[in-house]
C-alpha positions in Angstrom: 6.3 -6.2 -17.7 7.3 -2.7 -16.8 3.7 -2.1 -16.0 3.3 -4.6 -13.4 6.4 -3.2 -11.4 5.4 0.7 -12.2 2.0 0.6 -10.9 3.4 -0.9 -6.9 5.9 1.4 -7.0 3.6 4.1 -7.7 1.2 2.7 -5.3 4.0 2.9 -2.8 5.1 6.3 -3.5 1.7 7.7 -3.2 0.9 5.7 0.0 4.8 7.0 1.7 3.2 10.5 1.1 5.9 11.5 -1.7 3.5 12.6 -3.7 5.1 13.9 -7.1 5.2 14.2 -10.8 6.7 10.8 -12.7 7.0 11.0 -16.4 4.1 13.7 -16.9 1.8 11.8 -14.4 0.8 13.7 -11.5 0.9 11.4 -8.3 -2.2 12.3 -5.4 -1.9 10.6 -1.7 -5.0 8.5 -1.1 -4.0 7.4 2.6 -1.9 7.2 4.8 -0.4 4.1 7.0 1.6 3.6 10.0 4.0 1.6 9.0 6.1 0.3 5.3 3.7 -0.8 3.0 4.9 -4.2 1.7 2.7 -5.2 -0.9 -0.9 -3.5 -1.8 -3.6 -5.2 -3.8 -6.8 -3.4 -5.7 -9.7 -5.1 -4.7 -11.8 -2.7 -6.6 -11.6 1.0 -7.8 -12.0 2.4 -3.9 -10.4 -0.4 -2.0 -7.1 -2.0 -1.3 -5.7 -4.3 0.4 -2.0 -3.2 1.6 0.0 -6.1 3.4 2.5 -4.4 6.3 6.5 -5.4 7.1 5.1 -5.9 10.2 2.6 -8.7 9.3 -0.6 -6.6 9.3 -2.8 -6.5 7.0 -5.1 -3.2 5.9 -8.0 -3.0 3.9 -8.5 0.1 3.3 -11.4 1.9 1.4 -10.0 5.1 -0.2 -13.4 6.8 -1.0 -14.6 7.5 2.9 -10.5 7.5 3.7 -10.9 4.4 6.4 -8.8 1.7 6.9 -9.2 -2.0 9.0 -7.2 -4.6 10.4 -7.9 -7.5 9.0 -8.1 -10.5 12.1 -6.3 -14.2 11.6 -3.4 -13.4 9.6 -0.2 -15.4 10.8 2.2 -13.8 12.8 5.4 -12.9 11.2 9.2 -12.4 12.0 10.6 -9.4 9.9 14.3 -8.7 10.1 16.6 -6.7 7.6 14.9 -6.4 4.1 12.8 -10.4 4.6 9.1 -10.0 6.0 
């Protein structure tokens, strides 16, 4: 169980740009997005999928460092911590 919520948060941490050492692992940035990251997905080894507070949704290819906004995804009211 712990390593199903590690692995987002470290995800997350790497994806804010906060970028730092956590119990001896060394943390590298992979991309950057405008906006708070609100739950991200590994397709494969070089691509995620990283759902936005906002309501968008990224895929984003980490090798060639290129993201995509993925069309028909419902709009969304976010407000406070909900999404």
């Amino acid at each position: 169980m712990r390593q199903l919520i590690l692995i987002p948060l470290l995800l997350f941490i790497a994806l804010s740009g906060q970028a730092r050492e956590f119990e001896g692992s060394q943390l590298e940035k992979i991309t950057t997005v405008n906006g708070v990251p609100w739950s991200i997905v590994h397709l494969d080894d070089n691509t995620l999928l990283v759902a936005l507070r906002n309501g968008n949704l990224l895929l984003v290819d980490t090798v060639k460092n290129t993201q995509s906004k993925v069309a028909g995804v419902p709009k969304v009211y976010a407000s406070g911590q909900g999404g």
